[in-house]
DSSP file (Angstrom, degrees, kcal/mol; ACC not computed):
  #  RESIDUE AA STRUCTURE BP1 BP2  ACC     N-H-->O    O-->H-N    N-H-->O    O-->H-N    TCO  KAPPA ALPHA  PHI   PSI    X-CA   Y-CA   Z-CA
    1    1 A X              0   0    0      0, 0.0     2,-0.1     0, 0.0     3,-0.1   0.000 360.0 360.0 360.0 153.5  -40.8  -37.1   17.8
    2    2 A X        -     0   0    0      1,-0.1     4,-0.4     0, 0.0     0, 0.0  -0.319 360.0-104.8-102.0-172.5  -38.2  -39.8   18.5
    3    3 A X  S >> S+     0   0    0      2,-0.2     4,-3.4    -2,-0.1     3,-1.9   0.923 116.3  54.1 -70.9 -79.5  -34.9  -39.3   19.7
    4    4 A X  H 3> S+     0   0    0      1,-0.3     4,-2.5     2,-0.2     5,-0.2   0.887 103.2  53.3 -18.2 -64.0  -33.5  -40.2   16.1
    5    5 A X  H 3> S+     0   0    0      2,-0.2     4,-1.8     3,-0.2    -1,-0.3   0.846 109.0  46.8 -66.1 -21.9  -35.4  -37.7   14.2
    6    6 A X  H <> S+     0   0    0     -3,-1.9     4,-2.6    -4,-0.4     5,-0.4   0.916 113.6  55.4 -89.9 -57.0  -34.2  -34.5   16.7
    7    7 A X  H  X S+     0   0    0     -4,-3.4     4,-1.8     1,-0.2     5,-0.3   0.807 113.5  42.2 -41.0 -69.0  -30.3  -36.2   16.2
    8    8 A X  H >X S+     0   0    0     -4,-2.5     3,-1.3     1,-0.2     4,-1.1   0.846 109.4  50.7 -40.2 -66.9  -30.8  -35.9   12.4
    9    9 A X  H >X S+     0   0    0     -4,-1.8     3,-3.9     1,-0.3     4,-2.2   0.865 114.6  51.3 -54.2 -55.8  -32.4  -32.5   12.1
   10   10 A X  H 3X S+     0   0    0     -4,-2.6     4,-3.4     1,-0.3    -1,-0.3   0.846 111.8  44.2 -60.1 -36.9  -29.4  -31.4   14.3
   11   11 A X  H <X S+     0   0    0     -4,-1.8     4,-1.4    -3,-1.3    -1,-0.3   0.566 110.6  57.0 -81.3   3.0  -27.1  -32.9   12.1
   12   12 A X  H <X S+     0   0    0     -3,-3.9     4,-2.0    -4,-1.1    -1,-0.2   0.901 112.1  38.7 -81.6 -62.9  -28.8  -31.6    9.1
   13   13 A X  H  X S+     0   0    0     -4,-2.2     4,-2.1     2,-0.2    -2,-0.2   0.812 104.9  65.4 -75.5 -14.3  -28.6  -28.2   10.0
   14   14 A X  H  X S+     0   0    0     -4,-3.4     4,-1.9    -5,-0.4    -1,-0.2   0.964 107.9  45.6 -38.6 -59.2  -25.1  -28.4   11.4
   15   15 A X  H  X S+     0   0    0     -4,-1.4     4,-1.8     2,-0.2    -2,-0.2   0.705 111.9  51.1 -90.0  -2.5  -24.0  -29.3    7.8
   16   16 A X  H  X S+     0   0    0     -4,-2.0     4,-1.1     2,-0.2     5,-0.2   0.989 114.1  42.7 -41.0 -73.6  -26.2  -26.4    6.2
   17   17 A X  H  X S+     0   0    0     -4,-2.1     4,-2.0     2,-0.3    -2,-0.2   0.748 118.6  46.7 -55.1 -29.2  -24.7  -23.9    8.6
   18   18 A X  H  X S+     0   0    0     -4,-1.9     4,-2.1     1,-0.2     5,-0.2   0.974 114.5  48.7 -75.5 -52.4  -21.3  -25.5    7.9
   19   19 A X  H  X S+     0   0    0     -4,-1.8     4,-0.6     1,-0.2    -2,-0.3   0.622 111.2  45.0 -57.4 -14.4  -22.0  -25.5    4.3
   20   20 A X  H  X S+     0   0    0     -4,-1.1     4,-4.3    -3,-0.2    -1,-0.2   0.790 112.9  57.5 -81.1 -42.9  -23.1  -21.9    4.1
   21   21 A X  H  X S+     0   0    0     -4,-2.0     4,-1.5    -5,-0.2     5,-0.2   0.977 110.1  42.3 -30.1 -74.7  -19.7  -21.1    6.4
   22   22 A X  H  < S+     0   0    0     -4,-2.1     3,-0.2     1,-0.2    -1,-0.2   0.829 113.3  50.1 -70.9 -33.0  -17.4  -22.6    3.9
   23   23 A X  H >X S+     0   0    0     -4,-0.6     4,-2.0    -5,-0.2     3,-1.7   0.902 117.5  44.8 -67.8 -53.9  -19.2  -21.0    0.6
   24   24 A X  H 3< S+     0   0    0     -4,-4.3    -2,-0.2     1,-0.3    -1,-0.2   0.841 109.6  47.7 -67.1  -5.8  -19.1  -17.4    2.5
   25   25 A X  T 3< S+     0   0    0     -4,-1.5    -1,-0.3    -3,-0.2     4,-0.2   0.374 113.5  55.0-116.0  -0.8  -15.7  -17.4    3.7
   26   26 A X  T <> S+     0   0    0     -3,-1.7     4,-1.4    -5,-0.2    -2,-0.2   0.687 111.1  45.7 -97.9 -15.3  -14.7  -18.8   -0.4
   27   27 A X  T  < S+     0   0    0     -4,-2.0     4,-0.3     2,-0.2    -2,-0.2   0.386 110.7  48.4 -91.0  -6.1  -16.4  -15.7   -1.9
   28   28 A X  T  > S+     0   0    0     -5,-0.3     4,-0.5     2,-0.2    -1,-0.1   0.691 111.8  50.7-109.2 -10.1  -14.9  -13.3    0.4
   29   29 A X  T >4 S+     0   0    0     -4,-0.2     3,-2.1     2,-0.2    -2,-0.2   0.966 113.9  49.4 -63.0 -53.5  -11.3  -15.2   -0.5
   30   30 A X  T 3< S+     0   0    0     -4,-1.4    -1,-0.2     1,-0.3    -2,-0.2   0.805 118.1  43.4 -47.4 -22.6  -12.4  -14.5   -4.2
   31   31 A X  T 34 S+     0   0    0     -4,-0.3     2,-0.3    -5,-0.1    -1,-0.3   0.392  73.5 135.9 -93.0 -23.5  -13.0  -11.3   -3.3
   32   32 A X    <<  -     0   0    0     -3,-2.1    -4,-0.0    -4,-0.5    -3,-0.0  -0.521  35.0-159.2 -96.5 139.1  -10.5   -9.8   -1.2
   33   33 A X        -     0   0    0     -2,-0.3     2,-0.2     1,-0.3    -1,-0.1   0.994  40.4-112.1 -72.2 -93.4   -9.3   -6.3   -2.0
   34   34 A X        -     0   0    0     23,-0.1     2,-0.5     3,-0.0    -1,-0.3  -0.753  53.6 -43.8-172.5-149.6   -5.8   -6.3   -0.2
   35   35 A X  E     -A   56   0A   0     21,-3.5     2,-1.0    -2,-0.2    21,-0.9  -0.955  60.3-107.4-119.3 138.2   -5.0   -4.1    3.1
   36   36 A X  E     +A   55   0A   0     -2,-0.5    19,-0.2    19,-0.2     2,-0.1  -0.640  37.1 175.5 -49.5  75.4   -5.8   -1.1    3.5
   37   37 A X  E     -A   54   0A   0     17,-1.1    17,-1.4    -2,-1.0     2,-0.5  -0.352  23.4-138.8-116.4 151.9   -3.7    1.4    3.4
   38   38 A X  E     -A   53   0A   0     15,-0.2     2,-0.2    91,-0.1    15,-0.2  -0.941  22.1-164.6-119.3 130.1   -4.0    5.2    3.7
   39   39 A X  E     -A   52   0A   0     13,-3.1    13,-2.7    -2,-0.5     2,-0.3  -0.674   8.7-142.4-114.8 158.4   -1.8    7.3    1.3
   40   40 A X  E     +A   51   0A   0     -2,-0.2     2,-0.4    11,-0.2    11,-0.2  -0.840  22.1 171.1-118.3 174.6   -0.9   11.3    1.5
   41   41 A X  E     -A   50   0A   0      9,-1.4     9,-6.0    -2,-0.3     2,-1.0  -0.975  31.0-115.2-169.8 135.9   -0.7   13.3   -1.5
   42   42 A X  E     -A   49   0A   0     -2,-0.4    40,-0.8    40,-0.3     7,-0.3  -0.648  37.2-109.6 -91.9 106.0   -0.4   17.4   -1.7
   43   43 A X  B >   -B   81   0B   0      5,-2.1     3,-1.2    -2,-1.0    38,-0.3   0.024   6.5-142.3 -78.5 168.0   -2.9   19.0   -3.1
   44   44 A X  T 3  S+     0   0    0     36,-1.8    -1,-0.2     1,-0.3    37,-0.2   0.397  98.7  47.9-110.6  -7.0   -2.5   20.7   -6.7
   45   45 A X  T 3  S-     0   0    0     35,-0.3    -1,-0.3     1,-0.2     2,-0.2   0.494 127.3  -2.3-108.6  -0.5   -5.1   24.2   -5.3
   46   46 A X  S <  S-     0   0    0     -3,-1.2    -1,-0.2     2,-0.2     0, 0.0  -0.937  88.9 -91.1-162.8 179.4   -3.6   24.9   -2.1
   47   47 A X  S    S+     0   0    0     -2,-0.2     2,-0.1    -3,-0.1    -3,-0.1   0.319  72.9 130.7 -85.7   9.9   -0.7   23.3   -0.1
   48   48 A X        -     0   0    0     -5,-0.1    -5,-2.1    -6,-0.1     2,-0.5  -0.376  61.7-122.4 -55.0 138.9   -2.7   20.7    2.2
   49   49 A X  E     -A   42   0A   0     -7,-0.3    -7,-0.3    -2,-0.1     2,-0.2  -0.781  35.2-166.9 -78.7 114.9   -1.9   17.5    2.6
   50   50 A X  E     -A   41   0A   0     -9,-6.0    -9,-1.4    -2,-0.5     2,-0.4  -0.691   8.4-137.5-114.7 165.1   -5.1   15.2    1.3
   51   51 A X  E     +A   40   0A   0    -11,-0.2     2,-0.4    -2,-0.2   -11,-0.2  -0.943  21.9 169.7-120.0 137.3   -5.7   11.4    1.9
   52   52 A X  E     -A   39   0A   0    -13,-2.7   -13,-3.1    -2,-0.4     2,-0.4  -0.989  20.8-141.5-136.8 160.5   -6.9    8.8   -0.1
   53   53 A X  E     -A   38   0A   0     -2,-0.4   -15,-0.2   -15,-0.2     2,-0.2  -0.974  14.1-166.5-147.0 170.8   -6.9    5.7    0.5
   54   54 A X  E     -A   37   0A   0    -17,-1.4   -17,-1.1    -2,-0.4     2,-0.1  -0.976  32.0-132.7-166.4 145.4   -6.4    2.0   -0.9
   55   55 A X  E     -A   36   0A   0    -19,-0.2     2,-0.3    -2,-0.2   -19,-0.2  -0.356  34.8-176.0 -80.5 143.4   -6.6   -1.4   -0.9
   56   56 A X  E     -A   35   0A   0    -21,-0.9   -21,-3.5    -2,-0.1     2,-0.3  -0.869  10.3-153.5-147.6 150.3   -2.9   -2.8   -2.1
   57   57 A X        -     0   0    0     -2,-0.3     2,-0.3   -23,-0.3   -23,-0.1  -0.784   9.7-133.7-128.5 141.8   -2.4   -6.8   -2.6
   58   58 A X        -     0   0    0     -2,-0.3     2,-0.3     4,-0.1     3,-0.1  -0.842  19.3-153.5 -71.0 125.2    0.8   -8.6   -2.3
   59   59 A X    >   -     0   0    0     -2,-0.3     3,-3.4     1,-0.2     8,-0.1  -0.862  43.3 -65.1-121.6 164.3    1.7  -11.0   -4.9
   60   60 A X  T 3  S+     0   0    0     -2,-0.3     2,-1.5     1,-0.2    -1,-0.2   0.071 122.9  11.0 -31.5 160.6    3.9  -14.0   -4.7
   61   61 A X  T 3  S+     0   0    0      1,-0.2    -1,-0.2    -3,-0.1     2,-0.1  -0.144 100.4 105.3  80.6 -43.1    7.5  -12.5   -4.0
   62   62 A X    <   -     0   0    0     -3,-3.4     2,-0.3    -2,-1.5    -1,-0.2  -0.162  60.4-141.3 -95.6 145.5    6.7   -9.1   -3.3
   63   63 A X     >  -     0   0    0     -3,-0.1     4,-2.5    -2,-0.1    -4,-0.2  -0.801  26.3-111.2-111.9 159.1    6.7   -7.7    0.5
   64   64 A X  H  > S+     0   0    0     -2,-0.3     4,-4.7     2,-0.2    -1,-0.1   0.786 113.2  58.7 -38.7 -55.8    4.4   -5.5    1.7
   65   65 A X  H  > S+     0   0    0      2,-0.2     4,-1.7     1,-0.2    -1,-0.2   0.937 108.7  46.5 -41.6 -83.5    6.6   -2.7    2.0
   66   66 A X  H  >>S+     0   0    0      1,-0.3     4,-3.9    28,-0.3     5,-0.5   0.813 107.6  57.4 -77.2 -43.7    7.4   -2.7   -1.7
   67   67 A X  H  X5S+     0   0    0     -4,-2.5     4,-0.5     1,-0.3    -1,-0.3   0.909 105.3  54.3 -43.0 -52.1    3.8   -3.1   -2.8
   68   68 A X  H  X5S+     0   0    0     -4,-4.7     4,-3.6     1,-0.2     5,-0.3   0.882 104.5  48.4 -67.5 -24.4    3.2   -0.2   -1.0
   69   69 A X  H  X5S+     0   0    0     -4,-1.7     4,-2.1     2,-0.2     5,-0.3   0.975 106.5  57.5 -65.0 -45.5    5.9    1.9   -2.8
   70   70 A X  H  X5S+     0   0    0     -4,-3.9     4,-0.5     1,-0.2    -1,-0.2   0.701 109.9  48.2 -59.4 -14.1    4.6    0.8   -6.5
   71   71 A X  H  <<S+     0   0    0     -5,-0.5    -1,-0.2    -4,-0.5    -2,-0.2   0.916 109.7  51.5 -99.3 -42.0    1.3    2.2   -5.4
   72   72 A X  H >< S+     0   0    0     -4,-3.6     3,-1.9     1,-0.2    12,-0.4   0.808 109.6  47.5 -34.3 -39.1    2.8    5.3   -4.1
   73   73 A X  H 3< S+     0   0    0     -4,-2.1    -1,-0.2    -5,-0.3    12,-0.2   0.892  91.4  76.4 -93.9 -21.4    4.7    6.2   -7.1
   74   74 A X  T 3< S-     0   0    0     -4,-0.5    -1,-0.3    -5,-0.3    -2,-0.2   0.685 101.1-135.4 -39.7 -19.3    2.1    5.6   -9.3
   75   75 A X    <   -     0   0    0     -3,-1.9     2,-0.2    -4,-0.2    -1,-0.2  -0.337  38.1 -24.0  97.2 166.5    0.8    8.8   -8.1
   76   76 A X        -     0   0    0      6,-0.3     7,-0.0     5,-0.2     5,-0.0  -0.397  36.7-141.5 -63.1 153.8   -2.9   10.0   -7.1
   77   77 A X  S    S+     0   0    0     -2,-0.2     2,-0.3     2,-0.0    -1,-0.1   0.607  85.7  61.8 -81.8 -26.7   -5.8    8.6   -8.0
   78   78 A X  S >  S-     0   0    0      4,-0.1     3,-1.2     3,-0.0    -2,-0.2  -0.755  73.1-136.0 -71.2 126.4   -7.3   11.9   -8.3
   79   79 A X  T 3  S+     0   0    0     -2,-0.3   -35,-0.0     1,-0.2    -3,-0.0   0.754 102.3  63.9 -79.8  -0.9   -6.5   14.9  -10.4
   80   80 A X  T 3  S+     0   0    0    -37,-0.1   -36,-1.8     2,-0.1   -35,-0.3   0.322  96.2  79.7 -93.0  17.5   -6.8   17.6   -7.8
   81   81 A X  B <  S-B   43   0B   0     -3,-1.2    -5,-0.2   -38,-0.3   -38,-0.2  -0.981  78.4-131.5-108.4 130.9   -3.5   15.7   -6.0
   82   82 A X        -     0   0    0    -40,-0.8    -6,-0.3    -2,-0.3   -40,-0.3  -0.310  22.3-117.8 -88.0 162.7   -0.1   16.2   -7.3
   83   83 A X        -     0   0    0     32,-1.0    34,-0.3    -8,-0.1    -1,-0.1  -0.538  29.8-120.1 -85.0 165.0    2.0   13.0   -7.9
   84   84 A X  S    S+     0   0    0    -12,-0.4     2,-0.2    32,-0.1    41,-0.2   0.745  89.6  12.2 -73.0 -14.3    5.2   13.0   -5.5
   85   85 A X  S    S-     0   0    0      1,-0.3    24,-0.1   -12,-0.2     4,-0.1  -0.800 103.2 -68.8-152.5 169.9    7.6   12.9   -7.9
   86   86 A X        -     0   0    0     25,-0.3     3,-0.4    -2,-0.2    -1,-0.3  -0.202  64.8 -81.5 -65.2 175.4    7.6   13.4  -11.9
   87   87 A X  S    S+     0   0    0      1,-0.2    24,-0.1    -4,-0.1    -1,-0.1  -0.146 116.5  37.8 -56.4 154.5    6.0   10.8  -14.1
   88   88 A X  S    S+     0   0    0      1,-0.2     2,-0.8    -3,-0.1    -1,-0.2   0.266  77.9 137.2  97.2 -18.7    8.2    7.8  -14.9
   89   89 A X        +     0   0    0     -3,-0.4     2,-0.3   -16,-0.1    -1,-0.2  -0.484  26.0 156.7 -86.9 113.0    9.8    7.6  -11.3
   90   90 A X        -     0   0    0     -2,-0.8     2,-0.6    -3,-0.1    16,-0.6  -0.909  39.7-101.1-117.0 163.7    9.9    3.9  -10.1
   91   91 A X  B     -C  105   0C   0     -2,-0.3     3,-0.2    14,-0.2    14,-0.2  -0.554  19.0-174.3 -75.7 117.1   11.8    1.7   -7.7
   92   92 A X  S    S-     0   0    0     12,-4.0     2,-0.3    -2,-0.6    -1,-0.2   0.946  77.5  -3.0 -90.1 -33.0   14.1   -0.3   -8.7
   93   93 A X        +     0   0    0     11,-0.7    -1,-0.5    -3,-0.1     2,-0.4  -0.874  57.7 172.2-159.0 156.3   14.4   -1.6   -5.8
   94   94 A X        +     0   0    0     -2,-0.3     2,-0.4    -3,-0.2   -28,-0.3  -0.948  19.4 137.5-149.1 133.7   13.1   -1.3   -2.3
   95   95 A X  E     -D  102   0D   0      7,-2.8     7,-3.8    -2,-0.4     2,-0.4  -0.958  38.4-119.6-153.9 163.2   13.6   -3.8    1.2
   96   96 A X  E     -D  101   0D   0     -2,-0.4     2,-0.3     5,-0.2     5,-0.2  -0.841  19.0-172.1-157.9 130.0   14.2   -3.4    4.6
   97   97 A X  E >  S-D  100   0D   0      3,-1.0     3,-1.0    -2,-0.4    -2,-0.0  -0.961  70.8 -21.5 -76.2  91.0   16.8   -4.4    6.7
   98   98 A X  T 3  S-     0   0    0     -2,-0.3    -1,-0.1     1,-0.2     3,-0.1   0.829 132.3 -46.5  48.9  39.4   17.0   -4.1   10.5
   99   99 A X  T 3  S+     0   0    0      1,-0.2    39,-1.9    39,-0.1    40,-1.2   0.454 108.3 121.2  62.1  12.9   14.6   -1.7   10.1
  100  100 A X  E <   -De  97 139D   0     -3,-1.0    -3,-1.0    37,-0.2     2,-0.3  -0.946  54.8-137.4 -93.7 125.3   15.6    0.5    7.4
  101  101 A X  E     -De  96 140D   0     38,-1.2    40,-6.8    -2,-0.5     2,-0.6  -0.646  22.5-168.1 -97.4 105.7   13.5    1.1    4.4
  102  102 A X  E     +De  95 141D   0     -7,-3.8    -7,-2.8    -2,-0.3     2,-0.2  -0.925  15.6 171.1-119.8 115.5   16.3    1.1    1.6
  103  103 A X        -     0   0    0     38,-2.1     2,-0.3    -2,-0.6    -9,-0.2  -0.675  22.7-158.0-110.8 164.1   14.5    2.5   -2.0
  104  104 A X        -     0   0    0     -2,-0.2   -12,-4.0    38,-0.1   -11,-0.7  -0.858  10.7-157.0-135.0 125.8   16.1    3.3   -5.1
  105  105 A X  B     -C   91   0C   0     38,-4.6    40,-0.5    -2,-0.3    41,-0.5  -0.397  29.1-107.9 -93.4 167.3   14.0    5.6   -7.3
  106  106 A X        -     0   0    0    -16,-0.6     4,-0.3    38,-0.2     3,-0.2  -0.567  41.6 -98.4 -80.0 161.5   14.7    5.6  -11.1
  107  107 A X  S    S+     0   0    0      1,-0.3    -1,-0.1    -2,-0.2   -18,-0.1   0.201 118.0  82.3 -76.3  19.2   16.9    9.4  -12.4
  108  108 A X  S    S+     0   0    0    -20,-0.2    -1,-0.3   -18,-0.1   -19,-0.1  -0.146  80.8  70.3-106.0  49.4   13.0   10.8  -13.6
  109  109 A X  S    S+     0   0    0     -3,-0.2     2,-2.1   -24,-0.1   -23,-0.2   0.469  94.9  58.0 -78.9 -78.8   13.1   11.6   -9.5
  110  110 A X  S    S+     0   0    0     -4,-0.3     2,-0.7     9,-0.1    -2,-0.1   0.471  87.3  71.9  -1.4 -31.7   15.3   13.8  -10.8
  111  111 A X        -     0   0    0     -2,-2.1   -25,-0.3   -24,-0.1     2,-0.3  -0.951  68.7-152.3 -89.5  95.6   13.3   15.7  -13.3
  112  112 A X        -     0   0    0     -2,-0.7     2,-0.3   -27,-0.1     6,-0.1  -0.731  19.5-170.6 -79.6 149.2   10.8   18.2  -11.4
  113  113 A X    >   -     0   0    0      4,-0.4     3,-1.9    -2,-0.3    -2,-0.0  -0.880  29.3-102.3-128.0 162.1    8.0   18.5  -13.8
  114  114 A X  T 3  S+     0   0    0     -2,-0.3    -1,-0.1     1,-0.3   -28,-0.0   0.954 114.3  45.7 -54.3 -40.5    5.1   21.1  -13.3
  115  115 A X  T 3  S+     0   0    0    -33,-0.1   -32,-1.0    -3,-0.0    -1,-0.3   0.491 103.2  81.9 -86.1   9.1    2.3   19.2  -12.1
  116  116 A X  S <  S-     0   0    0     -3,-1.9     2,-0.2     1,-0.3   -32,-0.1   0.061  83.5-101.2 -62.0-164.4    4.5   17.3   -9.5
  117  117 A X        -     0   0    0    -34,-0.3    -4,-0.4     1,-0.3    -1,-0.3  -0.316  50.8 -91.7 -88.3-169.1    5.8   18.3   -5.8
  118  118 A X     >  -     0   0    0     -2,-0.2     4,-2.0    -6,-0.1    -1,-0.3  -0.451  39.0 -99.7 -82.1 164.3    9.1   19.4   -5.5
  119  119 A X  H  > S+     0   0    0     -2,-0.2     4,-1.2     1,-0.2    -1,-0.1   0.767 122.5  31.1 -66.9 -12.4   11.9   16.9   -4.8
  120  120 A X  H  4 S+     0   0    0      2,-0.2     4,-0.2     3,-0.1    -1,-0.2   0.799 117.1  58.3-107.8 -21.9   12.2   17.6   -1.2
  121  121 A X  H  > S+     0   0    0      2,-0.2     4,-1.0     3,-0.1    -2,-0.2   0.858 111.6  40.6 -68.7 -50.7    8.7   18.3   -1.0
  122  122 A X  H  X S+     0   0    0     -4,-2.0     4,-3.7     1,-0.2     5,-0.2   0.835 111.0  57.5 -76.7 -36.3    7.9   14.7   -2.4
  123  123 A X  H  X S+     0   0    0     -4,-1.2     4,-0.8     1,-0.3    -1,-0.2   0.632 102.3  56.9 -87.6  -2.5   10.5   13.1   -0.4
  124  124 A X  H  > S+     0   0    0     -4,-0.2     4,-1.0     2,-0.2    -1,-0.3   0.940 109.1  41.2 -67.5 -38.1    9.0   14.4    2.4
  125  125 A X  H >X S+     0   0    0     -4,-1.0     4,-3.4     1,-0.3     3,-0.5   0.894 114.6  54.2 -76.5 -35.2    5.7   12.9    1.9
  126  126 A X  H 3X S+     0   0    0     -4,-3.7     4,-2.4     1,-0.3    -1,-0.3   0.949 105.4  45.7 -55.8 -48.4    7.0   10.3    1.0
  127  127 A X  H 3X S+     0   0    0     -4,-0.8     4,-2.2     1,-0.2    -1,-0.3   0.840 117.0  50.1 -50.9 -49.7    9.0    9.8    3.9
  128  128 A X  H <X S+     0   0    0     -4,-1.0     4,-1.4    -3,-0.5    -1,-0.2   0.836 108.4  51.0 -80.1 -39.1    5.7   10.7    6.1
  129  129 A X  H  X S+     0   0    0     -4,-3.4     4,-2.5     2,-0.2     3,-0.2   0.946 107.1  55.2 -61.5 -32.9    3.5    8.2    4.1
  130  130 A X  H >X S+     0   0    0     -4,-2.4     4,-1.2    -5,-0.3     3,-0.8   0.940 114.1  39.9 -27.6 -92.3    6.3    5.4    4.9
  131  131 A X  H 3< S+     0   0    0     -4,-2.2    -1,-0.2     1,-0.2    -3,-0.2   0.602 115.5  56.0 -45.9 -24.2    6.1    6.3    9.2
  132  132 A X  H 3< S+     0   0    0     -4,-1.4    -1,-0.2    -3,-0.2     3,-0.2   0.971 119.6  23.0 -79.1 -47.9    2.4    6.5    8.8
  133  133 A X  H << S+     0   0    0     -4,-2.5     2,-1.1    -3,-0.8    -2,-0.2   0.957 127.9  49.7 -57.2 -88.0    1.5    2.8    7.1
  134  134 A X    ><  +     0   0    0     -4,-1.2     3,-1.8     1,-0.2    -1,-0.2  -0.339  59.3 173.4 -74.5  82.6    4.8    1.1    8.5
  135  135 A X  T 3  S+     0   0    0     -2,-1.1    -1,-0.2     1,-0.3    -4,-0.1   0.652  79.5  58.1 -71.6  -8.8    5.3    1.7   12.2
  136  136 A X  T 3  S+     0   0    0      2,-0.0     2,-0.3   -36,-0.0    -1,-0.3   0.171  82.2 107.6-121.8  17.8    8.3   -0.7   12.5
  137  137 A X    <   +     0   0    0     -3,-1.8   -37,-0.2     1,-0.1     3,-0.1  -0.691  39.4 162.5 -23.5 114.2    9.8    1.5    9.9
  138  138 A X        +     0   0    0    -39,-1.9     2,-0.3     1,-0.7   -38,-0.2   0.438  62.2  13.3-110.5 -26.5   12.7    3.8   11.9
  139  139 A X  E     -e  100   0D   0    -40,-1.2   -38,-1.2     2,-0.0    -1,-0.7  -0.968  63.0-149.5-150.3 156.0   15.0    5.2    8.9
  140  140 A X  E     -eF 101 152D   0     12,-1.7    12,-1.4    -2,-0.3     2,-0.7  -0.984   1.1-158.0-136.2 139.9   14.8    5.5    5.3
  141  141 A X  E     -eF 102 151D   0    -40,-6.8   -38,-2.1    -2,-0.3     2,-0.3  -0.924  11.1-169.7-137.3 136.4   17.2    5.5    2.8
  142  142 A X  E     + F   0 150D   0      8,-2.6     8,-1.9    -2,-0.7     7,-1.8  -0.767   7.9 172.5-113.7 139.9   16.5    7.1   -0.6
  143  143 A X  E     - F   0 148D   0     -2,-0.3   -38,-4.6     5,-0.2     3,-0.3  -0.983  23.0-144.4-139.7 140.9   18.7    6.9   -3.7
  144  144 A X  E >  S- F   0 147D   0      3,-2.0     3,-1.6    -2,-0.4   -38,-0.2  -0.637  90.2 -17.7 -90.1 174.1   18.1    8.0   -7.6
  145  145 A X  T 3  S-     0   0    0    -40,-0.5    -1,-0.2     1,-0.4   -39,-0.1   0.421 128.4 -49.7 -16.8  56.8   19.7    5.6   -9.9
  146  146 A X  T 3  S+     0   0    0    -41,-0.5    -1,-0.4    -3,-0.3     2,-0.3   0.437 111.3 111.5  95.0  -4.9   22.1    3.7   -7.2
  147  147 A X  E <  S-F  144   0D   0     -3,-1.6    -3,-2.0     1,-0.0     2,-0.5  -0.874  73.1-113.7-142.7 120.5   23.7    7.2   -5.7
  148  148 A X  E     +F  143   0D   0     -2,-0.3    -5,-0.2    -5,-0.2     3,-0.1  -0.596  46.7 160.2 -73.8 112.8   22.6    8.1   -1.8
  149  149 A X  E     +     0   0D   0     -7,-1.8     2,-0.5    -2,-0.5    -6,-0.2   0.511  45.4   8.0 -62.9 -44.9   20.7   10.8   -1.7
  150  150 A X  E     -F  142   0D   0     -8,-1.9    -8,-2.6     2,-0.0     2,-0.4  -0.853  53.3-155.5-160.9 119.0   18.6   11.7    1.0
  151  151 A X  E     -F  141   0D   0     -2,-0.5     2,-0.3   -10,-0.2   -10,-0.2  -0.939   8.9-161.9-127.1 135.9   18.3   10.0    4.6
  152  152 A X  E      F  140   0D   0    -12,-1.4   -12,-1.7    -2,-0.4   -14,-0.1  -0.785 360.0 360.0-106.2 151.2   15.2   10.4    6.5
  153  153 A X              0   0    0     -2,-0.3    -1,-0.1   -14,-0.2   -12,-0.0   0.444 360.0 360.0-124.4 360.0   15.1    9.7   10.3
């Protein structure tokens, strides 16, 4: 074998391995779930606190933070988990500021309904899933429909 022919093969399989590189690393962009996040949820036969977890995406605009609340208030994913709050309850809007986590739930927080938690019950967990996920989280401040409610520290 000449000199030539070993330069080619290398540079043949250089751009195979580079070409197999760049095709796996575009199917796992196509592909990608979100982050991973672990949510807590109280369960609906006994008083435990269960976990489920789930992959949550960002879309343009949207912070992390907030992504994660719209997936919280959606509830479990499961039926043996109670939601945290009644049906209906969203954020109208949720940021953080110097490290405060400033939500506003819609007034069906308000509502307890059977198969929920309670309201102090939910805004605990809530409060607890917050600190678990968001470590640069220090205080939270909750409000139903614009009116301060409830401050967690």
């Amino acid at each position: 074998m000449t000199m030539n022919s070993l330069s080619a093969r290398r540079k043949i399989s250089l751009i195979i391995v580079s070409a197999c590189f760049c095709i796996s690393m575009l199917f796992w962009g196509i592909s990608y779930k979100g982050k991973r996040y672990v949510l807590l949820f109280r369960s609906s036969e006994s008083k435990d606190l269960c976990l489920e977890s789930r992959y949550i995406r960002t879309y343009k605009g949207q912070s992390s933070v907030s992504a994660f609340v719209d997936e919280l208030l959606l509830g479990p994913e499961t039926e043996r988990y109670r939601p945290l709050f009644s049906p209906g309850t969203r954020a109208s809007f949720c940021f953080v500021r110097d490290r405060v986590l400033y939500v506003n739930l819609t007034g069906h927080l308000l509502s307890e309904t059977e198969g929920s938690c309670t309201i102090k019950d939910g805004m605990n967990i809530f409060k607890s899933n917050i600190k678990k996920n968001f470590k640069n989280i220090k205080k939270i401040e909750m409000f139903a429909d614009r009116k301060s409610m409830y401050e967690c520290r």
